[in-house]
N, C-alpha and C positions, 0 to 999 in steps of 0.2 A: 471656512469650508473650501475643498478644493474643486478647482475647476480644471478645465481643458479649450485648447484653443486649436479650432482647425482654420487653415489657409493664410494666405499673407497677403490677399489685394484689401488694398482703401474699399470702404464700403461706397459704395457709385450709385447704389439706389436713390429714387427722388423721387415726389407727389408732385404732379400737373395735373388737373382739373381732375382730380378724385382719382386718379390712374395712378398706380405706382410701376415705374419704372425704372430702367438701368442706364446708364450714359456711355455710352458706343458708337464705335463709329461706323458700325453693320446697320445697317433698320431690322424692327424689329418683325418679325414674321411669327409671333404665337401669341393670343392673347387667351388668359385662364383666369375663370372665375371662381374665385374662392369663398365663399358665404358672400357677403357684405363688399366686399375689396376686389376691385379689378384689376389684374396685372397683362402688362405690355414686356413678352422676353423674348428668348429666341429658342428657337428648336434645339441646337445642337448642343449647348451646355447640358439642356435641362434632357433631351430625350437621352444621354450618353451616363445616365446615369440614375433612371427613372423609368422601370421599365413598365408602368401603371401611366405613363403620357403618353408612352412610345404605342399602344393598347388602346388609348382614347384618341389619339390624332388618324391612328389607323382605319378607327371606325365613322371619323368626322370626316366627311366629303369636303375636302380645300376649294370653296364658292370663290374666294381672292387669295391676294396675296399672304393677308395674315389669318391664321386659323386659326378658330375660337374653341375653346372646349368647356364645358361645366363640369365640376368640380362639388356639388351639393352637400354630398356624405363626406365629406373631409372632417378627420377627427382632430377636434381642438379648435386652434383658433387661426385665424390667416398671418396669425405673427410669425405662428410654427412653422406655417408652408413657406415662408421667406426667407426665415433660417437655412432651410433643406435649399429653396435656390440660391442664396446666397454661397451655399457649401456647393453647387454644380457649379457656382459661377468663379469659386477661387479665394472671395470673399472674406476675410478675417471672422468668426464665429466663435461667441462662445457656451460654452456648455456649463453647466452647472447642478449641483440637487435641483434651483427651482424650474429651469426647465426642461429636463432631462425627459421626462414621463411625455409632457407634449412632443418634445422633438423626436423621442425613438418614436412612439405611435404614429406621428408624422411624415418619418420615413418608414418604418412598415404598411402604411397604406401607399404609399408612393413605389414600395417596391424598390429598395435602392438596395440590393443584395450583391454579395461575391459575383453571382451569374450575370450581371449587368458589368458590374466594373472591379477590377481589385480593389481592396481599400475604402470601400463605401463607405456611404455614412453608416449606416446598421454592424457594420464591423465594427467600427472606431467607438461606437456609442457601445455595444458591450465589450470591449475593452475597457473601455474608462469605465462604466458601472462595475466588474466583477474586482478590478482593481483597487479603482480607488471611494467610491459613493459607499458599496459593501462594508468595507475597511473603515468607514468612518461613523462614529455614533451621530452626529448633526445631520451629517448628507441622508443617513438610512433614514433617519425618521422626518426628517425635509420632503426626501423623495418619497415615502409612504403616505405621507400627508396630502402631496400632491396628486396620488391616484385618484383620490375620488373627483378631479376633474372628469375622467375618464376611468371608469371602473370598470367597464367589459372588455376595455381594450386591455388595461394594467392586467387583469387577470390572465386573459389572452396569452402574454407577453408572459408573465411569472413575476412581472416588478413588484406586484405587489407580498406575496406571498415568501420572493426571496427575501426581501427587505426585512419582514416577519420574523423568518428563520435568522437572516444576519443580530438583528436588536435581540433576541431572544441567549443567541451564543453571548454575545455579551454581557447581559446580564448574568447569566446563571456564569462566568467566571468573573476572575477577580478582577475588579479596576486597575489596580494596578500591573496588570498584565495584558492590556487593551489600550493602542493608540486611539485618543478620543479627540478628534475636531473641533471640542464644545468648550469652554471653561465653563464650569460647573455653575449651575443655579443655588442660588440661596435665597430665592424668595423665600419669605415665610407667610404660610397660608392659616388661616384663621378654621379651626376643626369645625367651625359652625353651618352647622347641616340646615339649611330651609330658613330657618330663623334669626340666624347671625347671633344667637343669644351669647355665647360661647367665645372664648378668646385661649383656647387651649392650641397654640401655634406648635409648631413642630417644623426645624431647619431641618434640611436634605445638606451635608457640606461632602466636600471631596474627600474619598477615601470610607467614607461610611458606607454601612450592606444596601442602604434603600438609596444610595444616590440615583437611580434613576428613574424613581416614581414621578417627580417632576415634569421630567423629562417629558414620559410618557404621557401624563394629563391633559398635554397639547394633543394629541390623537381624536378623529373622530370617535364615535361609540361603535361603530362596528369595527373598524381598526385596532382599536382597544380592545375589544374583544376578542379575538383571533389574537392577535399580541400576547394577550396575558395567558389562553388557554394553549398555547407556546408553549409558554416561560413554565405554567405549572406542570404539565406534562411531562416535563423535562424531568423532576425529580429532581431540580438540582437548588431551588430555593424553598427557605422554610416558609410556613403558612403565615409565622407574624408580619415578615416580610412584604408577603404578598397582601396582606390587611391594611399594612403601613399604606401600600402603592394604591389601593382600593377605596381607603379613605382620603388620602391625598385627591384621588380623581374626583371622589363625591364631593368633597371641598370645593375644586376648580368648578364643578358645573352644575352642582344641586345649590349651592349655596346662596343664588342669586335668582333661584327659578322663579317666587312670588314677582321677586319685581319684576322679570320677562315677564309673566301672565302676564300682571296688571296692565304693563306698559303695550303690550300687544293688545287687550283689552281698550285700552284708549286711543290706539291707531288703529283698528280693524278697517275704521273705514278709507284707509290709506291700502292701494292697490297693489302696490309693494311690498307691505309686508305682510309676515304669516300671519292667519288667522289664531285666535284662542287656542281651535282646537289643533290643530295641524304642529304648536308648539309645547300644547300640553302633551300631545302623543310621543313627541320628542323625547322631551322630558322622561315618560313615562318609557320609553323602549332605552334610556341611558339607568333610568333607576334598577329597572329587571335585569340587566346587562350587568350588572355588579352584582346583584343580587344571586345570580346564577355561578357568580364567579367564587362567590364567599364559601372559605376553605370548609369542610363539613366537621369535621373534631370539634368537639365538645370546649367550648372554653378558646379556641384559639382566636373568635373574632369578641370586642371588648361589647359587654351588655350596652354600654352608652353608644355605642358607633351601631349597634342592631335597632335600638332605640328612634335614633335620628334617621334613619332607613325606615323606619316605619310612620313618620312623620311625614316624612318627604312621600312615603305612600298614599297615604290619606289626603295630603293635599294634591298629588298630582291623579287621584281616583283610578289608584294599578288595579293589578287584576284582586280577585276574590283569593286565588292561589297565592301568588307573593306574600299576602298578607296574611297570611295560614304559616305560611313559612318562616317570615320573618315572628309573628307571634310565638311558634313553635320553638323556635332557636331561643328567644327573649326568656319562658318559660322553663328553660332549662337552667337557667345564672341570673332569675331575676334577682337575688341576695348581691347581684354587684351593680344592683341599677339606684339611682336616685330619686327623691320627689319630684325634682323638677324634668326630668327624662320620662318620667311616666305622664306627663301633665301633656296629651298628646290631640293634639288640636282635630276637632270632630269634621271628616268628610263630609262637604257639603250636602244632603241627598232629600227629598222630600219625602223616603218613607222612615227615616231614622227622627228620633226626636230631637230635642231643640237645645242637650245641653252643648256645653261652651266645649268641653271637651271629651273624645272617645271611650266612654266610660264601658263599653262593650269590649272592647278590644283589650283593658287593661286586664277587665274580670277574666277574658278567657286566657289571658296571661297567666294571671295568679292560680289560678286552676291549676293548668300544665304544670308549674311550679310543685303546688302541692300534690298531685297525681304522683310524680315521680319518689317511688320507695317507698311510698304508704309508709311513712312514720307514724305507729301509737297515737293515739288521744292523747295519753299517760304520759308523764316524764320518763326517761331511764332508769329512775332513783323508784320510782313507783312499781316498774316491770320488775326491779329487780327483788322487792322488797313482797312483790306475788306469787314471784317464783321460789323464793326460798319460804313460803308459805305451804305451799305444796308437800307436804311429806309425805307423800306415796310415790315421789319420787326421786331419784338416787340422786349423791353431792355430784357424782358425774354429768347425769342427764342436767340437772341445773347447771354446771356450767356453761355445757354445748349450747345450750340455748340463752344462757345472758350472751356466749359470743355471737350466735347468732343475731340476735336480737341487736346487735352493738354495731354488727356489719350492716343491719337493714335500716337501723334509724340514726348511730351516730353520726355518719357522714351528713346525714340532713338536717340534724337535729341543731346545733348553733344557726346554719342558714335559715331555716322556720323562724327563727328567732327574730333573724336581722328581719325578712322580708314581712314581721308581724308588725315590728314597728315603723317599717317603710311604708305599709298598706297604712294602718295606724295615719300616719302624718300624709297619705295621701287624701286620706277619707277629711282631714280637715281642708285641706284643699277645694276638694269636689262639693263640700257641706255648703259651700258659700253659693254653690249654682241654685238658681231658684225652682231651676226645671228639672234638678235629680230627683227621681221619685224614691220612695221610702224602701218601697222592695229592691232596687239597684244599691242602696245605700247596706240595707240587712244582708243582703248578698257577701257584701267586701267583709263586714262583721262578721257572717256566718264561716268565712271560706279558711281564715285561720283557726289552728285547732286551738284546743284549751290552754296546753301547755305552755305555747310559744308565745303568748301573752304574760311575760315577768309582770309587766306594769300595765294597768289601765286609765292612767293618767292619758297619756293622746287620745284612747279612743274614746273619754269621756269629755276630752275638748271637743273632739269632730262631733260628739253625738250635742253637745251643749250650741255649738257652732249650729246645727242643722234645725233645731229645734227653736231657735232665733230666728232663721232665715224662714220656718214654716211655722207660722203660731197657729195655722186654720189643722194642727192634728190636734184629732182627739182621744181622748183619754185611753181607747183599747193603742191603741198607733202609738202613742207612746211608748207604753207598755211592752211594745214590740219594737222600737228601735232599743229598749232601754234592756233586753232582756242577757244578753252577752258581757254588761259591765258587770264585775263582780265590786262591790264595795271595799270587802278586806285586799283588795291589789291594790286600794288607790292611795297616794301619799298622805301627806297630814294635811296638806296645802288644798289641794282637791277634794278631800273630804270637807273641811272647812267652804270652799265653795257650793259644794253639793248642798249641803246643809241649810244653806241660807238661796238655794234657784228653786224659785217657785215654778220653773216649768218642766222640772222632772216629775215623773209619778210619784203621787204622797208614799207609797209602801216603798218605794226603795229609797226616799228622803229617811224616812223611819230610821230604812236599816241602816244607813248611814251616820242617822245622830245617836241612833244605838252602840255605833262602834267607837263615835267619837266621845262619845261621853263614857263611854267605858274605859277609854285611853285615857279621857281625863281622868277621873278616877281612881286610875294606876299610878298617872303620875303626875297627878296635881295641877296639873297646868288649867287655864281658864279655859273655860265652858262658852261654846258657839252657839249665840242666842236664838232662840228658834225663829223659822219663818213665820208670818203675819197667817198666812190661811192653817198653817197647823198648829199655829196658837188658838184661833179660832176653833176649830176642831175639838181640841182637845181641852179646851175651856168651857167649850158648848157640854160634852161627855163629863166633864169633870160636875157639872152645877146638877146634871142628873145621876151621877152616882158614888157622892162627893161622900161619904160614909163609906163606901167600898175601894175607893181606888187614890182615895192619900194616901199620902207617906210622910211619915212625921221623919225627923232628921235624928229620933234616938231610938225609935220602934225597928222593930224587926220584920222580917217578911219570909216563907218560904225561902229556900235552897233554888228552888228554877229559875226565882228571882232575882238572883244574888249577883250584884256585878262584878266578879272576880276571875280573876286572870285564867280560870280553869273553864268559865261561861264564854270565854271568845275565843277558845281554842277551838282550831277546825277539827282538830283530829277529835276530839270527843264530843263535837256539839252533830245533833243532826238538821246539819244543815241543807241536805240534799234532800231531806224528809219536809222540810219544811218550806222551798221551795216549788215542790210538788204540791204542795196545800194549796198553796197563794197561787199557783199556776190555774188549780182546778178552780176557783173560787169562780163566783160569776161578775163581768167585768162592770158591771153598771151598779154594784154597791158600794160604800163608804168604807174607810179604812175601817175608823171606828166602828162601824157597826160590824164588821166582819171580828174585830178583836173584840169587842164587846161579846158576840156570840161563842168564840174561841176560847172564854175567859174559863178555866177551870180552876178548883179548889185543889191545890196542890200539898202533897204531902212531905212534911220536912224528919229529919231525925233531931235538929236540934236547929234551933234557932241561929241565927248569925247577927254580929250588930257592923251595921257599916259603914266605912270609914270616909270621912270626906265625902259625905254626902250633899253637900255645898253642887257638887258637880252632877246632883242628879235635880231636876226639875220636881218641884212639889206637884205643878201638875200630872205630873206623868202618872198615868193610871197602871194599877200594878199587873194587867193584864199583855200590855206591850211588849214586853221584855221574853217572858213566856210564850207568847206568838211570833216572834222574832227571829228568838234565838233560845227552842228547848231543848231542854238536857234531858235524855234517856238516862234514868236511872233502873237499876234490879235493886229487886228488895232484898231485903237484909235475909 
């Protein structure tokens, strides 16, 4: 850093019995009290160039030889005021960024202007700042950092503000077109927001666009802030840019805030340091101060860095509004966030409930997400397959409107996808808390559409997961987490599971070994042994109506009956008819008794004999299959 030196005499000052003094061979005749520290000097150095002594001696009646003056409101420290006499008295001095801010302030309250003496110190001092501190990237942000000794005075003055403006020019131009004082930093800072979970670094090296976010992260938070609403004003740096510099500074000073709590927490009762709160408010007026600063376009700050800003929210208890905003922005690109970025640790509060983590804030995430374009229920392949159903209306008007239709949901329509099975594997996540309630839970299930669930494999874990962690639901509650899985989505590996968990509802266990035993069936493969209570079941049913509901392995049965490849096709089975049955049914009866009552005498046009019947269970009563899964036929 560059400095400056004024005078050429040996420094002569000296401490005797707590007085500082000069060594002369005049006596001294002024003595000035400055905070703390007494000094013994002489009038005509100091008044010939201090026209704030010359002011105070005038108005202090001379009792003796040496006259005393108080000094009380002296801004900064008594080291400053020695410098300033040192510089009346000849003295060798040096000037520097770090104490530049005290010593001008120091001579502006002393008054050592042109109209006292040529050459002052207040001349020499903005000389050297406009020249050389401005000029330098180390000294500007040295010197800026140093205002907040003194901040009414710095403002006063403009130190602060030009500094501002100088770091600002330099940024928004090139590096390599700017003498810089510094050699360049290359710490590498860990992106890990609140929780250090994270080891995602990022170098700043010389000659790169963000070399001077770094830099900047040493700045107070309001510093920092005037600083960068500079630099963005400017127009002359791009928003990733400014994200870059934004999460660098979240790094430097969010990253560590639990342990401050704590550690302030265990020293509150030590008198020197800040209190809990005094540090959480900190904390919290540095998290808003970025928060405010975050570029507004859509996409330009990265889902995981809005993520860990809202973590860092929740624990540092920001306002209701931050937390609106950061949600809002989250909700926008939640398709680029992960499981573990939504796993967002629950503000403390005595009127919120007791899970482990923010399960409110995620929901109103997901929402916003899905809110934006009102994408269809329907796939695209579905809209399009309705619209050219339509013949009352021209090949024209169908086009217009599959484009339409293409602009308002394909953009969304892959991201619903991703964010179904993000929600999907966060729902198994949250399943494990014992304090999620079941409506929070049908909530996350409800909130993605039909479509955007390819697979129901995760959300048949998180529901299997959930259902483990809560065995006191009963049998309607079930029925109600269970009612969004659909069975033909789920793999062969998962229906195999299903098949044999005795803690799903028996009617959609049913539809399950319905589908699976129809698979076998088709293609041979072995048969997934029933479960123990709907053996029971169906053994108890079988011994009463054991004439009606076998199946001999060379007998024939109705067409409704028939397990063939054309009986598990969605498109010709009604399966949304039959769904609506089992919904309306009343929740407190048995499967079988409800199939037993549903049992109709079906009408065939010809018998069928069935192949590999190995893979259909003799108990199975011929009624199941027909209540399951029936087939609308017209008659001949």
């Amino acid at each position: 850093m560059k400095f400056m030196k004024l005078g050429s005499r040996t420094d002569t000052f000296y401490t005797s019995d707590s007085v500082r003094s000069v060594a002369s061979e005049v006596s001294s005749d002024l003595t000035i009290q400055v905070k703390g520290t007494r000094y013994l000097l002489h009038k005509f150095p100091l008044l010939s160039k201090c026209l704030r002594l010359q002011k105070l001696c005038a108005e202090s009646p001379e009792t003796s030889k040496v006259q005393t003056i108080q000094i009380p409101d002296f801004p900064g420290s008594d080291a400053a005021f020695e410098l300033c006499a040192k510089f009346c008295y000849g003295i060798t001095v040096t000037i520097s960024a770090q104490n530049f801010v005290s010593i001008r302030c120091a001579a502006e309250y002393l008054q050592m202007t042109e109209e006292v003496d040529k050459g002052n110190l207040i001349y020499k001092m903005e000389v050297f700042f406009t020249s050389c501190i401005l000029h330098g990237w180390k000294d500007s942000i040295v010197t800026l950092q140093t205002t907040k000794a003194l901040p009414l005075w710095s403002e006063d003055l403009g130190i602060a503000a030009r500094c501002i403006d100088a770091i600002a020019f330099k940024v928004s131009a090139h590096p390599a077109k700017i003498s810089l004082s510094r050699s360049y930093s290359s710490r590498a800072r860990g992106d890990s927001l609140c929780d250090g979970s994270e080891n995602h670094s990022r170098q700043i090296t010389k000659g790169s666009k963000g070399w001077w976010a770094e830099d900047l992260a040493e700045l107070a938070t309001d510093l920092y802030w005037r600083t960068m609403v500079v630099i963005k004003s400017s127009g002359k740096v791009s928003s990733d840019l400014i994200c870059d510099a934004l999460r660098v500074y979240a790094s430097r000073w969010l990253s560590n805030a639990a342990k401050h709590l704590n550690s302030c927490e265990e020293a509150k009762s030590n008198s020197g340091v800040d209190s809990p709160e005094d540090t959480t408010s900190k904390y919290r007026l540095l998290l808003e101060s970025i928060i405010s600063l975050l570029p507004t376009e859509k996409g330009e700050v990265a889902c995981g860095f809005l993520l860990k800003l809202l973590k860092a929210a929740n624990l540092l208890n920001a306002s209701s509004s931050s937390k609106a905003e950061l949600a809002t922005r989250i909700g926008l690109q939640l398709d680029e966030a992960s499981v573990s970025d939504l796993l967002i640790p629950r503000c403390i509060s005595p009127s919120t409930d007791n899970t482990i983590y923010d399960i409110d804030a995620v929901l109103m995430i997901l929402n916003q997400f899905m809110s934006q374009g009102q994408s269809p229920r329907s796939s695209p392949g579905r809209i399009k397959t309705e619209l050219y159903r339509r013949r009352s209306r021209s090949a024209e008007n169908v086009d217009v409107m599959l484009q339409e239709s293409r602009r308002s949901s394909s953009a969304s329509h892959g991201a619903k996808i991703k964010v179904a099975k993000i929600i999907d594997r966060y729902l198994q996540k949250i399943a494990e808390d014992k304090n999620l309630t079941l409506s929070k839970f049908i909530a996350f299930a409800d909130a993605i559409p039909e479509f955007a669930r390819l697979n129901h494999d995760d959300l048949y874990k998180a529901i299997n997961i959930y259902l483990k962690v809560h065995p006191e639901l009963d049998k309607s509650e079930r029925k109600r987490i269970c009612r969004n899985l659909d069975c033909r989505k789920l793999s062969m590996e998962a229906c195999t599971h299903a098949a044999q968990n005795e803690m799903l509802p028996l009617r959609l266990v049913v539809q399950v070994l319905f589908l699976e035993q129809s698979r076998a069936a088709i293609s041979g493969t072995p048969v997934t042994e029933l479960p123990s209570n709907i053996k029971a079941i169906l053994a108890m049913h079988q011994n009463q109506n054991h004439s009606k509901t076998s199946i001999c392995t060379t007998g024939s049965f109705p067409q409704e009956d028939q397990l063939s490849p054309v009986s598990i096709n969605p498109r010709k089975s009604n399966l949304s008819t039959l769904k609506m049955k089992m919904e309306e049914e009343e929740q407190g009866e048995e499967i079988v008794g409800d199939l037993r009552a549903e049992t109709k005498t079906a009408t065939t046009d010809k018998p069928f004999k069935v192949k590999s019947l190995s893979a259909t269970p003799a108990m199975w009563p011929k009624g199941v299959f027909s209540k399951l899964w029936s087939i609308n036929r017209k008659k001949p």
